[in-house]
PDB file with one MODEL, atoms N, CA, C and O in Angstrom:
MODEL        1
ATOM      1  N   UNK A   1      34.078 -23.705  11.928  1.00  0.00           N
ATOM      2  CA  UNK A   1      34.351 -22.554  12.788  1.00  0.00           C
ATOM      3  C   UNK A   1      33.498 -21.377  12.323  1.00  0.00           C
ATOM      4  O   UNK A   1      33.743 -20.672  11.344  1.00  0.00           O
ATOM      5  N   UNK A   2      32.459 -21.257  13.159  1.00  0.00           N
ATOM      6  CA  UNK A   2      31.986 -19.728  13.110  1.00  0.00           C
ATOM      7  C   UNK A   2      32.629 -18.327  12.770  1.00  0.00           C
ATOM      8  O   UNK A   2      33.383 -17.890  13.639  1.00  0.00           O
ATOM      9  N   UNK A   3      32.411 -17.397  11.411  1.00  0.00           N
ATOM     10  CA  UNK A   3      33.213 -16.374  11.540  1.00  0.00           C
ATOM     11  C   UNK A   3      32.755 -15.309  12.412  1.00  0.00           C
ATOM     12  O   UNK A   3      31.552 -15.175  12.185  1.00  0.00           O
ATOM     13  N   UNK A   4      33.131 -14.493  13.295  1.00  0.00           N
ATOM     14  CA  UNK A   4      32.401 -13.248  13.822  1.00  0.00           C
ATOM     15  C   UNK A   4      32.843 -11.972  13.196  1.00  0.00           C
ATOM     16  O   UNK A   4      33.983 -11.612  12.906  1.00  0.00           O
ATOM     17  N   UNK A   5      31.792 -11.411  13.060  1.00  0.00           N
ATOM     18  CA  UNK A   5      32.004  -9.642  12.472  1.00  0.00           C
ATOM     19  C   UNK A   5      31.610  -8.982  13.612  1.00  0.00           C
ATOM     20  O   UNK A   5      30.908  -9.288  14.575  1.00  0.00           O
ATOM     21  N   UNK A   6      32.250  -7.968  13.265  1.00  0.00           N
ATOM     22  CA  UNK A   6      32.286  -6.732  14.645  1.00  0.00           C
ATOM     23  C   UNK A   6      31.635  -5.543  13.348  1.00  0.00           C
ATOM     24  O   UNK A   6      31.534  -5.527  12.121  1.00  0.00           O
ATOM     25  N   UNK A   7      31.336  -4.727  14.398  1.00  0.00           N
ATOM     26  CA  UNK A   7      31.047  -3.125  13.832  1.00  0.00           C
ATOM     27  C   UNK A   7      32.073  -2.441  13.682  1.00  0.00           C
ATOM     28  O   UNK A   7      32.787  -3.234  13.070  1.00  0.00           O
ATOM     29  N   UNK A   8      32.919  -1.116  13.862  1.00  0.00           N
ATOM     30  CA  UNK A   8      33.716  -0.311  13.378  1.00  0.00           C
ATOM     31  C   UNK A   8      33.807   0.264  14.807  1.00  0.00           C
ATOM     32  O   UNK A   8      34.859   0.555  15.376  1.00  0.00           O
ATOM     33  N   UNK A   9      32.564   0.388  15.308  1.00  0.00           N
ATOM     34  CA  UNK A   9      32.278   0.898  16.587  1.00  0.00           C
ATOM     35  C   UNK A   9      32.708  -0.343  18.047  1.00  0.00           C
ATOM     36  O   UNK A   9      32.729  -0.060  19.245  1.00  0.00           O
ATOM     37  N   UNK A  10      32.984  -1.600  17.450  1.00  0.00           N
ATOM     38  CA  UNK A  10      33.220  -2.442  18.451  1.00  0.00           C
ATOM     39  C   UNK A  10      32.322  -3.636  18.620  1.00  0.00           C
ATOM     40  O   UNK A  10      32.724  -4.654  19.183  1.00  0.00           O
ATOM     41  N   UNK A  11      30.691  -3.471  17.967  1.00  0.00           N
ATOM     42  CA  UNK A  11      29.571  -4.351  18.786  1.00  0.00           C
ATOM     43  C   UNK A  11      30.041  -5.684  17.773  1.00  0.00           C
ATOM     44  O   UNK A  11      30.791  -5.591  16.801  1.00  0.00           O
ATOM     45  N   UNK A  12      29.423  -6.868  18.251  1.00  0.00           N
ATOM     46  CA  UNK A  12      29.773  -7.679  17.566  1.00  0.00           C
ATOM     47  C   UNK A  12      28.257  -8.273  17.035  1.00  0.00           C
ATOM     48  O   UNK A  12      27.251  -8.107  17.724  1.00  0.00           O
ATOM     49  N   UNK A  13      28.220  -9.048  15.608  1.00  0.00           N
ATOM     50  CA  UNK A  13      27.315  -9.115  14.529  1.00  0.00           C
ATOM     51  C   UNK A  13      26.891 -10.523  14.738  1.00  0.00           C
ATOM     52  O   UNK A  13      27.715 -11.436  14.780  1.00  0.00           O
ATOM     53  N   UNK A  14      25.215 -10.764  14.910  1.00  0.00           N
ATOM     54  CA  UNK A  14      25.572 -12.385  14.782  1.00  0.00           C
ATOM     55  C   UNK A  14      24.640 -12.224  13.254  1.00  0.00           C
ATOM     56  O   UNK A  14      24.112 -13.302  12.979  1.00  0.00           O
ATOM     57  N   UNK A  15      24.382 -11.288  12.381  1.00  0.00           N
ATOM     58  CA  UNK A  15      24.238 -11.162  10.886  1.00  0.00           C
ATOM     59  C   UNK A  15      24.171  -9.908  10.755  1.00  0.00           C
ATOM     60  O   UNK A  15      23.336  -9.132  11.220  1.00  0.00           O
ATOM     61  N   UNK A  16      25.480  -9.619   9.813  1.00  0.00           N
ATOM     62  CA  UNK A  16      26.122  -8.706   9.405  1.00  0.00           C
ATOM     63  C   UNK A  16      24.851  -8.022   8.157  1.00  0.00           C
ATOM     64  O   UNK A  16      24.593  -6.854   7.864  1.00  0.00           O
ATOM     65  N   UNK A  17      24.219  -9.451   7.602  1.00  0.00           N
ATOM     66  CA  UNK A  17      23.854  -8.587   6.582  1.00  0.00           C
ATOM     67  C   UNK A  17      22.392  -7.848   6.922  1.00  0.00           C
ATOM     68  O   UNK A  17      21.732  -7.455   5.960  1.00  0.00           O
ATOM     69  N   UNK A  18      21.832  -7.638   8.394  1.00  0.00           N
ATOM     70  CA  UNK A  18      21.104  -6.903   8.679  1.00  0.00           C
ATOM     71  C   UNK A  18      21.617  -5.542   8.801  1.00  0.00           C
ATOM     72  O   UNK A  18      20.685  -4.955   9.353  1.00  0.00           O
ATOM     73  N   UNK A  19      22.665  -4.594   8.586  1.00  0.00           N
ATOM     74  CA  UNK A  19      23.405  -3.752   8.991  1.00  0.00           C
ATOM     75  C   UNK A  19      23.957  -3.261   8.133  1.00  0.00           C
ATOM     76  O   UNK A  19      24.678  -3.959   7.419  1.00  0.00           O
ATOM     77  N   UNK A  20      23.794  -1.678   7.859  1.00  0.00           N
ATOM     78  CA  UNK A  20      24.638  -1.147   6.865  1.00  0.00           C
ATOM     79  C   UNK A  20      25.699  -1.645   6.753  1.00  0.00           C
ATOM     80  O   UNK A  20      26.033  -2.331   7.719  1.00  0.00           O
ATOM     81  N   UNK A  21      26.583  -1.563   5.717  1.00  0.00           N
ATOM     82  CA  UNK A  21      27.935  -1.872   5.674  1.00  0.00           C
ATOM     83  C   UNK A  21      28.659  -0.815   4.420  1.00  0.00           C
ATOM     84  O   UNK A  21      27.910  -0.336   3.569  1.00  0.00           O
ATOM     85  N   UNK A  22      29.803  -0.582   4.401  1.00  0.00           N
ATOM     86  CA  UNK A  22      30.552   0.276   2.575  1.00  0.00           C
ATOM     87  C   UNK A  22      31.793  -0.947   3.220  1.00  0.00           C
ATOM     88  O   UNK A  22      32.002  -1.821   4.061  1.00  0.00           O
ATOM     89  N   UNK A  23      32.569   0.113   1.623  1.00  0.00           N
ATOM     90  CA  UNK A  23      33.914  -0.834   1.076  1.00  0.00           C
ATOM     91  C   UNK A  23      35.067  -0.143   2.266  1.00  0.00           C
ATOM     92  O   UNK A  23      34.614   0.760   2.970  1.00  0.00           O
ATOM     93  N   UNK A  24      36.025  -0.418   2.408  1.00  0.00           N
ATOM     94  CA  UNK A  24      36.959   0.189   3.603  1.00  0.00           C
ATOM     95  C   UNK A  24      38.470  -0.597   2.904  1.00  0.00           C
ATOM     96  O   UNK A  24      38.374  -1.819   2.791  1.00  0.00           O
ATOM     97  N   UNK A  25      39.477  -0.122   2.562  1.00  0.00           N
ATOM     98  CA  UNK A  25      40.484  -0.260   2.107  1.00  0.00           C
ATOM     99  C   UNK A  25      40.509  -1.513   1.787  1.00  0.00           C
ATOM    100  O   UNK A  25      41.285  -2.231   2.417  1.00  0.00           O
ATOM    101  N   UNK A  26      39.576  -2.169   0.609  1.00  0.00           N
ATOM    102  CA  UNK A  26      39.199  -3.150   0.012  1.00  0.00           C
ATOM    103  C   UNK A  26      38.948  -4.363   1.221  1.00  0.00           C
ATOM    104  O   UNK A  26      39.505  -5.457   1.130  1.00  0.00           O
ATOM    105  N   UNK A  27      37.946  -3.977   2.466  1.00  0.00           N
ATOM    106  CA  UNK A  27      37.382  -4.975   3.152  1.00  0.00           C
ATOM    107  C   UNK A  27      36.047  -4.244   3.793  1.00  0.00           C
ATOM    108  O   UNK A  27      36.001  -3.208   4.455  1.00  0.00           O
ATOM    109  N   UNK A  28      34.994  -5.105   3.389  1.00  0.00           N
ATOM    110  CA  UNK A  28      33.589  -4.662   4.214  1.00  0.00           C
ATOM    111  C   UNK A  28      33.507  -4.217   5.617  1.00  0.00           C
ATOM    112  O   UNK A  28      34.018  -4.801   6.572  1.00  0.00           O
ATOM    113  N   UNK A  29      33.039  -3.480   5.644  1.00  0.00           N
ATOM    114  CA  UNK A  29      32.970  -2.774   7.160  1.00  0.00           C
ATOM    115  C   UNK A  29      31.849  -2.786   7.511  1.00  0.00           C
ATOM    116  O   UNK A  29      31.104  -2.423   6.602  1.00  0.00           O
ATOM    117  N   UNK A  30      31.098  -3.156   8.861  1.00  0.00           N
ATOM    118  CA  UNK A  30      30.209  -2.728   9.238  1.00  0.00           C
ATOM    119  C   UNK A  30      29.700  -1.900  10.149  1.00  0.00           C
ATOM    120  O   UNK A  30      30.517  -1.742  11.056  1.00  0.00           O
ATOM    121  N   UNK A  31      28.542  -1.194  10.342  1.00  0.00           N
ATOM    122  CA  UNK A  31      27.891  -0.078  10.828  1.00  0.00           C
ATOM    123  C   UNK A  31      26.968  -0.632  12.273  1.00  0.00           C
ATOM    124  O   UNK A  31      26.445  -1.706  11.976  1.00  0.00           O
ATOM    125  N   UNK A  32      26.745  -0.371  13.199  1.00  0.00           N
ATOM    126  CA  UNK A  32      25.788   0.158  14.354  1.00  0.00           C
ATOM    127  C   UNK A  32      24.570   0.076  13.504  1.00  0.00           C
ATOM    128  O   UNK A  32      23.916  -0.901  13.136  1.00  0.00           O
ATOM    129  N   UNK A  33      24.433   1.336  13.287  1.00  0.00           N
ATOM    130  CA  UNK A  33      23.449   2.642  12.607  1.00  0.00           C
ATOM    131  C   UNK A  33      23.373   2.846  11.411  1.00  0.00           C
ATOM    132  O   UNK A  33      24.068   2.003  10.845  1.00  0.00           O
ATOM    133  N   UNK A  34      22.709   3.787  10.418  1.00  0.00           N
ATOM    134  CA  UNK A  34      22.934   3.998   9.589  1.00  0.00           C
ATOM    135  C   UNK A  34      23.350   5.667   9.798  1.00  0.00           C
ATOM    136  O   UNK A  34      23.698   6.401   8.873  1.00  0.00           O
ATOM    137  N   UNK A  35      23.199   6.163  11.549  1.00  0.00           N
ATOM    138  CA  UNK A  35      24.260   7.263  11.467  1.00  0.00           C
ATOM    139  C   UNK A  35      25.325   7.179  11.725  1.00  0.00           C
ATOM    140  O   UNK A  35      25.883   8.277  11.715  1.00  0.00           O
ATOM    141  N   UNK A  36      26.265   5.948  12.099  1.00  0.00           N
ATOM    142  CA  UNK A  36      27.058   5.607  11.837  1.00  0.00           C
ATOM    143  C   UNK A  36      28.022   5.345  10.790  1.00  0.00           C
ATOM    144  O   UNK A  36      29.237   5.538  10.826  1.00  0.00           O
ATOM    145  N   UNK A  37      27.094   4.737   9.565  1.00  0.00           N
ATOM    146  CA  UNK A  37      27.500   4.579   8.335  1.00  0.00           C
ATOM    147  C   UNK A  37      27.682   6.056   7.929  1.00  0.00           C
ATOM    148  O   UNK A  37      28.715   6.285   7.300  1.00  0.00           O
ATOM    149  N   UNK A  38      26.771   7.217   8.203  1.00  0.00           N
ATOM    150  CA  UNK A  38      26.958   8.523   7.529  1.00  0.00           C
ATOM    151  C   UNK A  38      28.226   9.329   8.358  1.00  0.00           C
ATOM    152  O   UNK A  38      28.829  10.193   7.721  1.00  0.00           O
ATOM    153  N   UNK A  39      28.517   9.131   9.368  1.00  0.00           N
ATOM    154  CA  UNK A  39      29.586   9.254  10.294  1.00  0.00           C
ATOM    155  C   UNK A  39      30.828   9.034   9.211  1.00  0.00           C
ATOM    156  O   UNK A  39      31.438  10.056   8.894  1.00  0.00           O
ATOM    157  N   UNK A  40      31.113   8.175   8.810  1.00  0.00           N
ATOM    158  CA  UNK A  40      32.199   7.178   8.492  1.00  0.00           C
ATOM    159  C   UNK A  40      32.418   7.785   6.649  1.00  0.00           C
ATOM    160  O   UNK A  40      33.406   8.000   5.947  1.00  0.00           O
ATOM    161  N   UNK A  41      30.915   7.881   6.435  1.00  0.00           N
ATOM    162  CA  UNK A  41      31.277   8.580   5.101  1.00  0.00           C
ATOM    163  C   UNK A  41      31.507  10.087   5.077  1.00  0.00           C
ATOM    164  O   UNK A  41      32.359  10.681   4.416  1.00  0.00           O
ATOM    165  N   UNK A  42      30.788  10.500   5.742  1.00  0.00           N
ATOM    166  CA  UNK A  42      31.842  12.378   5.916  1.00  0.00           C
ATOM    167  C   UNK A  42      33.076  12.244   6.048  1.00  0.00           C
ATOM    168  O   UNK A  42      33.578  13.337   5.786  1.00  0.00           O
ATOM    169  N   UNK A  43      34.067  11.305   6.383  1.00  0.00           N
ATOM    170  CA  UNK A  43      35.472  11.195   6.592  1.00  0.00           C
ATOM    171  C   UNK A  43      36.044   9.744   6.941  1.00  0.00           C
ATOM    172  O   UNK A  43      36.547   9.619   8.058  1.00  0.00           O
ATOM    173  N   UNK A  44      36.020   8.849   6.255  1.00  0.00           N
ATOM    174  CA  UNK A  44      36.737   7.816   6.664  1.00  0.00           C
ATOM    175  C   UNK A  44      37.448   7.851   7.137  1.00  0.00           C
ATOM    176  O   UNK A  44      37.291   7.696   8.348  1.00  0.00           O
ATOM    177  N   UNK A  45      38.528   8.030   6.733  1.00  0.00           N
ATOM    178  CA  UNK A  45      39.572   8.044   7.353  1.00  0.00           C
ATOM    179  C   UNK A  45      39.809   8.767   9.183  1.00  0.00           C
ATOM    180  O   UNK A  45      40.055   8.364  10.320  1.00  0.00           O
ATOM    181  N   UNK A  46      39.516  10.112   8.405  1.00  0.00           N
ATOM    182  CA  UNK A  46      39.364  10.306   9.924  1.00  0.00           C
ATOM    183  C   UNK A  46      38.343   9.512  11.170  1.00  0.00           C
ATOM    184  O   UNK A  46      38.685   9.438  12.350  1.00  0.00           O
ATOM    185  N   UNK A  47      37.063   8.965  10.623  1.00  0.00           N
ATOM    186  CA  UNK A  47      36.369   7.770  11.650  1.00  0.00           C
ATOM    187  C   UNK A  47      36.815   7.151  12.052  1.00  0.00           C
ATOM    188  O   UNK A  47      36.903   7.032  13.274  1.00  0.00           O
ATOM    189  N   UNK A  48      37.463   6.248  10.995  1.00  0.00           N
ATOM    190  CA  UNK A  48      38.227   4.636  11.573  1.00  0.00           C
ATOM    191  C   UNK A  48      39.324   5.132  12.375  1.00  0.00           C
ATOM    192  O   UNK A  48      39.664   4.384  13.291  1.00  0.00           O
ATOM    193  N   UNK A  49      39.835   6.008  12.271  1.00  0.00           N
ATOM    194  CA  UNK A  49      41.061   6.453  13.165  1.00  0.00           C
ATOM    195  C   UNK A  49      40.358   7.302  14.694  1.00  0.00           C
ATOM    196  O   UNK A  49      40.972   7.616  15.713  1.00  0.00           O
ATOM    197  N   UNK A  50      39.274   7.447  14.455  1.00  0.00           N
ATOM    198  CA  UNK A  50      38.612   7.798  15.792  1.00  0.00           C
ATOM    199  C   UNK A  50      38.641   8.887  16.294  1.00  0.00           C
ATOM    200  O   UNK A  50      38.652   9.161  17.494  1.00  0.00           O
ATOM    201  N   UNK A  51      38.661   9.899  14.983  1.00  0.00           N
ATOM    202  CA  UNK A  51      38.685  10.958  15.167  1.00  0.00           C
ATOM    203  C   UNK A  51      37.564  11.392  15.238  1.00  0.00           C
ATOM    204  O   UNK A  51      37.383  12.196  16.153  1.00  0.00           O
ATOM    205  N   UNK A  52      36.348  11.055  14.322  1.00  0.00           N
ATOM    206  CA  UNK A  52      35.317  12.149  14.579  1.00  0.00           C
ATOM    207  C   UNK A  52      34.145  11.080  15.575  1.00  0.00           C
ATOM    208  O   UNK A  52      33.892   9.888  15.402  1.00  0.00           O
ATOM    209  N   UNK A  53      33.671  11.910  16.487  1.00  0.00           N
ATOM    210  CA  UNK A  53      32.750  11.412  17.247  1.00  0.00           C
ATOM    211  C   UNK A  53      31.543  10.381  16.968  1.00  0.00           C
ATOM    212  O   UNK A  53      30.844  10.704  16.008  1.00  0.00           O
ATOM    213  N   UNK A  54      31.113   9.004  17.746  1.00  0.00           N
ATOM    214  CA  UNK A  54      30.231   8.291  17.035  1.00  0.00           C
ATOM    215  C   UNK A  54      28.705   8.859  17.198  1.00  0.00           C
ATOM    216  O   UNK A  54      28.130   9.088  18.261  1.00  0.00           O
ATOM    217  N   UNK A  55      28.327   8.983  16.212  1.00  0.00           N
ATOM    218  CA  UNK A  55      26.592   8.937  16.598  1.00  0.00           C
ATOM    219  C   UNK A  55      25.612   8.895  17.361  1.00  0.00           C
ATOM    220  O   UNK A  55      25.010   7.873  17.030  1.00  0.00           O
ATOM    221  N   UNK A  56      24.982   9.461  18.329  1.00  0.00           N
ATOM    222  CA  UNK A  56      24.544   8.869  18.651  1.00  0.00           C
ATOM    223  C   UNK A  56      22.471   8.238  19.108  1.00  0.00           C
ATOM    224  O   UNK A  56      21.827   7.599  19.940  1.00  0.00           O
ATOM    225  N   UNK A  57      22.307   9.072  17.770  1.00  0.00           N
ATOM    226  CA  UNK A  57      21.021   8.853  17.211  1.00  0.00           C
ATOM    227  C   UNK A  57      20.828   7.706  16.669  1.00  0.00           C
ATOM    228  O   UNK A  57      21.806   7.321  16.028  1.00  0.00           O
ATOM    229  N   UNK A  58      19.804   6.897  16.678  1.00  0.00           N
ATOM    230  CA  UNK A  58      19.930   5.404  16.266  1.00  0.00           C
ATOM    231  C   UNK A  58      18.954   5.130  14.656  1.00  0.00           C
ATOM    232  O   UNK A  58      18.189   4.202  14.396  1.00  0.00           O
ATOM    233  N   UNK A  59      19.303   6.175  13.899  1.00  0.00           N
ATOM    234  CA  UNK A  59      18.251   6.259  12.535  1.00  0.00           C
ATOM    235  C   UNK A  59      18.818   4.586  11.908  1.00  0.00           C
ATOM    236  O   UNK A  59      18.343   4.122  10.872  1.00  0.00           O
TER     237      UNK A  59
ENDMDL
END
């Protein structure tokens, strides 16, 4: 069985390890972007909860 990874943002990964990723309440998370990833580190918490707006520059 194939595993699938998603982004944080929703897209889904067919290799995760092309794609930023950090640690997230001891499980890998992955990124879009890498302004995504900087998104997520100004405030985790508040990101994953969908509070602060996604990115939408594609650095």
């Amino acid at each position: 069985m194939e595993v699938e990874f998603r982004t944080v943002c929703g897209g889904k990964l067919k290799d995760p390890q092309n794609y930023p990723s950090a640690m997230y309440e001891g499980q890998q998370v992955y990124f879009c972007t890498r302004a995504c990833l900087r998104a997520f580190e100004s405030d985790p918490e508040q990101f994953m909860a969908g509070e602060i707006e996604h990115p939408l520059d594609e650095e």
